[in-house]
N, C-alpha and C positions, 0 to 999 in steps of 0.2 A: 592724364596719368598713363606710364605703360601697362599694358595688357598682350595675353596671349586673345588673337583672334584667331577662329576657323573659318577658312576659307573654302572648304570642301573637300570630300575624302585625301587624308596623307598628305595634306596643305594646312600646316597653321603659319603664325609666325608673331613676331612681337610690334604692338602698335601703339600712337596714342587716343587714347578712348577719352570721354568726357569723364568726368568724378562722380562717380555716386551718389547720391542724393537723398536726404530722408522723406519716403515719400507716405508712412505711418509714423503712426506716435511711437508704436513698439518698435520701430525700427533702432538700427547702429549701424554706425559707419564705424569700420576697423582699416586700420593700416598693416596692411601684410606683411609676418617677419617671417615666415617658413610658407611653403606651397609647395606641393607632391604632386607629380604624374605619377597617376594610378594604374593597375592594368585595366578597371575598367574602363581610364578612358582610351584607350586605345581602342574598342568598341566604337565611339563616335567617330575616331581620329580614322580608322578605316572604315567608315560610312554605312555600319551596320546595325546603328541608332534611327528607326521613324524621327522626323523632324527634327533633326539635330541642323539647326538653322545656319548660312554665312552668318559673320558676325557675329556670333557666341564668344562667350567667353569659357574656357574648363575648366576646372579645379574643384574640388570638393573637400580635400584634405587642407585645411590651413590654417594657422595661430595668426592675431594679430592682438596690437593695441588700439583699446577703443577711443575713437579720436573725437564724436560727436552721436550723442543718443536724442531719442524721440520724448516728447513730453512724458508720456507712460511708461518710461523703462527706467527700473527703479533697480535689477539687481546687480546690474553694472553702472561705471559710471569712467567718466573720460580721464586715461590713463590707465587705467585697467588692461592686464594683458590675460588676454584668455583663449580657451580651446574650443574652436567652433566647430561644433558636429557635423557630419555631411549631411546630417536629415536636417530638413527644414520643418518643424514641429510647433504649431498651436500652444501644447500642455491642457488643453482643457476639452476636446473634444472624446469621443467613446473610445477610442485606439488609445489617445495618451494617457488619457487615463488608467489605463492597464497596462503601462508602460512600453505600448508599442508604438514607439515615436518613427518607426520607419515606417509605419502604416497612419498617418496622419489622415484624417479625412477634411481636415478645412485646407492644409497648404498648397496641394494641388489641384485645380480645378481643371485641368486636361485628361486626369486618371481616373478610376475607380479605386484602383489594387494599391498601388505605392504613391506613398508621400512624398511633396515636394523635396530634392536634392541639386545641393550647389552644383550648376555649371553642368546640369546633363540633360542635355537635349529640351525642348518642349513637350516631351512625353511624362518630363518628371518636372512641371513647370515654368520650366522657361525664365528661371533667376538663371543670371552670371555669376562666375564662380569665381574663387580667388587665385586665379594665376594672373595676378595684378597688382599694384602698387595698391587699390584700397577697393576694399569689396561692402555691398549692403548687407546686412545680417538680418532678417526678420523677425518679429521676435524675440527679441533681443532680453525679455524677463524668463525665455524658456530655454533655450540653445545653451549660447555662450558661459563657459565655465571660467573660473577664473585659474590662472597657472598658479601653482603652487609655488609659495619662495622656494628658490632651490633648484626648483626641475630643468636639468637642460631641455632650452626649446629644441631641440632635434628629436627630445624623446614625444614634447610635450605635441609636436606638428605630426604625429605614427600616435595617437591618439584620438585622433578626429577619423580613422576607419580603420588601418591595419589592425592595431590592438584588437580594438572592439569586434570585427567583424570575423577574425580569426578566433577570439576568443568564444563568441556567438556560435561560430559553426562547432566549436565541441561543446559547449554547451547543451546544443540545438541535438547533438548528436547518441545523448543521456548516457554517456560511456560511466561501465560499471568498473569496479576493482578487473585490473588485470585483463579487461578486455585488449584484442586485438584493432588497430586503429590503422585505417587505410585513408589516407591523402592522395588527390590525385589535382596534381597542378603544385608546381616548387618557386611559384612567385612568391610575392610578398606575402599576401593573403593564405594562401598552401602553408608558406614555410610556420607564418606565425601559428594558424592553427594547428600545426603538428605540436611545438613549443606547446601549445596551451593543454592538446590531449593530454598531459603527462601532470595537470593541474587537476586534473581530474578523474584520476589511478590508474590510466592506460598501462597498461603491462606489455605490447609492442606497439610501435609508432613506425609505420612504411609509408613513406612517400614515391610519388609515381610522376615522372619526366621525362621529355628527351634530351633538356641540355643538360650535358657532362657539368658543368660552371653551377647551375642550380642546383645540382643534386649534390657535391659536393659543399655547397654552403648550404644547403639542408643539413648535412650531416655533423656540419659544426656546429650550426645553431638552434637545431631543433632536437642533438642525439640521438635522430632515428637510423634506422635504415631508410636507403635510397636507391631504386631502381629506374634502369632507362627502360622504357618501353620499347623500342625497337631492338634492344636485346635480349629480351626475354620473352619474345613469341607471343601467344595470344596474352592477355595481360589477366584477364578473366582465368583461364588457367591454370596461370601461375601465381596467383593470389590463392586460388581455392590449392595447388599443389602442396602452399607453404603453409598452410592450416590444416593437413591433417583432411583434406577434400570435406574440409564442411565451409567454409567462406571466410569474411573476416567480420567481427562483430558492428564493427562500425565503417562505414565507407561516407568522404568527405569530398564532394565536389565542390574542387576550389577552381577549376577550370570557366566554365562558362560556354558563352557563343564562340569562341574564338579555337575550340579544341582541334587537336591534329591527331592523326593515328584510323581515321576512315573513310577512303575515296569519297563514297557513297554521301557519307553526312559534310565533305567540306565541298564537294558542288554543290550540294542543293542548299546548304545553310550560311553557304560562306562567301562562295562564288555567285550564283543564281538570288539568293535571299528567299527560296522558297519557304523556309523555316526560320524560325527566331533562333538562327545560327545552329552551329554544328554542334551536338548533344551526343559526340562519341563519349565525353566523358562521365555522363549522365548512364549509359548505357551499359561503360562497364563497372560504373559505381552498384547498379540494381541488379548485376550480372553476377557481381563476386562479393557482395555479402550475405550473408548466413541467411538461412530462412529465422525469420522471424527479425531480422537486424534492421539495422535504423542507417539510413542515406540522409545526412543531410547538405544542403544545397546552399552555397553563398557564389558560387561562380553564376557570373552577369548573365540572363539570355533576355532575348526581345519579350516584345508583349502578344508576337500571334504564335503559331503554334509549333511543337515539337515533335518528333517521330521519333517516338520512345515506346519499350517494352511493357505497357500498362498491366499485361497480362502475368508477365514475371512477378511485377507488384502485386497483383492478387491472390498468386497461386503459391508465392513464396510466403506472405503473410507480413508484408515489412511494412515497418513507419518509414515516412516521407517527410523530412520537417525543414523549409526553408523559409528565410525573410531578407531583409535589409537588415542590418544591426541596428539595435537602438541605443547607440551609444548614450546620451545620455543617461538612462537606464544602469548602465556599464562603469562609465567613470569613476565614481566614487572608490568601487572596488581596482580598477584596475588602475589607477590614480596609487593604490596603497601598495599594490604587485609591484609597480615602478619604483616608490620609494625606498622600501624592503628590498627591492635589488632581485625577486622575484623573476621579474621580465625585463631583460634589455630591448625596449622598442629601436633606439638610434642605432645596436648594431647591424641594422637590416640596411642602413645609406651605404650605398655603394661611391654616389657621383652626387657631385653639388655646383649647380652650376647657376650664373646668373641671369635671370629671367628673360634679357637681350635674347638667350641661347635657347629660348623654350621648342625653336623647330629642331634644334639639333638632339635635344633631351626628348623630342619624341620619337626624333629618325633612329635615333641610340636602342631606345628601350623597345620600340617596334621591330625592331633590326635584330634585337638582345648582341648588341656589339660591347665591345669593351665589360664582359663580365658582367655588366648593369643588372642590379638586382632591384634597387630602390634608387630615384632622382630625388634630389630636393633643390628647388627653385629658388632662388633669394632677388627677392624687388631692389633695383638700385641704390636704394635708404638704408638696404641691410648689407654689409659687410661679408666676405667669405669667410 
């Protein structure tokens, strides 16, 4: 079959790999009809993933139809076209069971913290992921949802992490009526959680970027305001300027390891790997909300450690609240946001290209060339 292989930092490219194989009862094999490059994987794609092995495969966002299950898997069945979450989840251990499917404690056995997830690295288990003609699914009685008649698969493929994980961070984020909501990062992930603040009675929604191209399709798709950071001076600042110098109630790091805007934090986190990447956005996420406000965190960082303001956290009084999404958890509700016409997921595809082209749809979106907001991948079997 084809697949995206990693070859080493800023090296993938399209290969053929062996077919997957059911190698538990609970396992399925799905045949790939949508697959997304995420921003997080641009994290392994420039080699700022522990153990992100040659020979991986990436993908974590993907719909397929299920073409062969394992003797124990009972809630699918072949034919079936369904939404596979990025977490890889049990369902029955102390985490899933309180619906924290992204804190899984049986799927990965490399981790402590996070749960096994498709196609990233050996840190999060070391499954291949679906940027391929046909992926394994584990679990296969707890993951896999089945698509709803109806749903375009472009909405149904922005359902396996953008949805869920932008929805998560306001959630995550406990915005009250009318609070002030502060985004920082106008990716996918950024843009939709701003969208979703406003689900949840924000009363301003500002998003924080340098590209001009993001921040403008922020402000169509998400109705907030949108500022560049490099023209508006300290950014911390001008966030407490535009509050009336008390902060904003909510600050959302949708950025991660990958952030720009601090000499200091992109040698040592980005260049050097002294830190589990550049945490400028973390910094002025704890910087410019309110004493007593709540920072919560879905942008990607490594597993050692960070050089962040601990002390602002105690002295200002803030909650800290971040995870993985547990989409699963999620779907049902935002499964019915989609239907209702609530949230357009598909209008976030910018580019749709065929999975032959997956080095040029990372050179693109790493690049952020051609406007590129969202890729979607299509395997040779699927059509443009």
């Amino acid at each position: 079959m084809l697949a995206m292989e990693y070859r080493g930092p800023k090296r993938v490219r399209a290969v053929q790999k062996p077919m997957p194989e059911i190698k538990h009862p609970q396992d399925a094999i799905v045949r790939v009809l949508r697959t997304c490059i995420c921003g997080s994987d641009l994290h392994l794609y420039n080699g700022n993933v522990p153990d992100t092995r040659v020979g991986s495969t990436f993908g974590h966002e993907f719909i397929g139809e299920v073409v062969e299950v394992g003797s124990e898997v009972t809630k699918v069945k072949t034919g079936d076209r369904v939404i596979v979450p990025f977490n890889i989840a049990c369902g029955e251990c102390h985490f899933c069971r309180q619906g924290m499917f992204g804190n899984c404690h049986e799927s990965n056995t490399e981790a402590t913290a996070v749960g096994a997830i498709f196609g990233y690295s050996h840190t999060a288990g070391g499954f291949d992921g679906g940027q391929a003609e046909y992926a394994r699914v584990p679990y296969a009685n707890v993951g896999p949802t089945i698509i709803p008649e109806g749903m375009d698969l472009d909405d149904a493929v922005l359902l396996t992490d953008v949805v869920p994980t932008g929805y998560q961070a306001a959630e995550m984020a406990g915005i009250q009526p009318n609070d002030t909501v502060v985004v920082f990062g106008a990716g996918p992930i950024g843009i939709m959680a701003a969208r979703c603040a406003w689900l949840f009675g924000a009363g301003r929604v500002i998003i924080i970027d340098k590209e001009e191209y993001r921040l403008d399709f922020a402000r169509n798709y998400s109705y907030c305001e949108a500022y560049n950071f490099e023209e508006i001076g300290d950014p911390v600042v001008f966030i407490k300027k535009i509050t009336d110098w008390i902060g904003a109630d909510v600050v959302i790091d949708a950025v991660g390891a990958e952030a720009a805007g601090n000499a200091m934090q992109t040698i040592t986190g980005r260049k050097l790997l002294l830190q589990a990447g550049s945490a400028t956005a973390l910094h002025w996420a704890i910087n410019s909300v309110k004493k007593g406000g709540v920072v919560s965190i879905v942008g990607v960082y490594g597993p050692t450690d960070n050089l962040i303001p601990i002390g602002n956290v105690l002295n200002k009084g803030l909650t800290i609240r971040g995870n993985q999404s547990s989409v699963k958890r999620l779907l049902p509700r935002l499964i019915e946001h989609v239907q209702n016409g609530v949230l357009n997921p598909k209008g976030l595809i910018t580019h749709r290209l065929p999975l032959e082209e997956v080095a040029d749809g990372y050179r693109m979106f790493s690049a952020k060339l051609d406007n590129n907001i969202k890729t979607v991948l299509l395997p040779p079997s699927v059509t443009l």
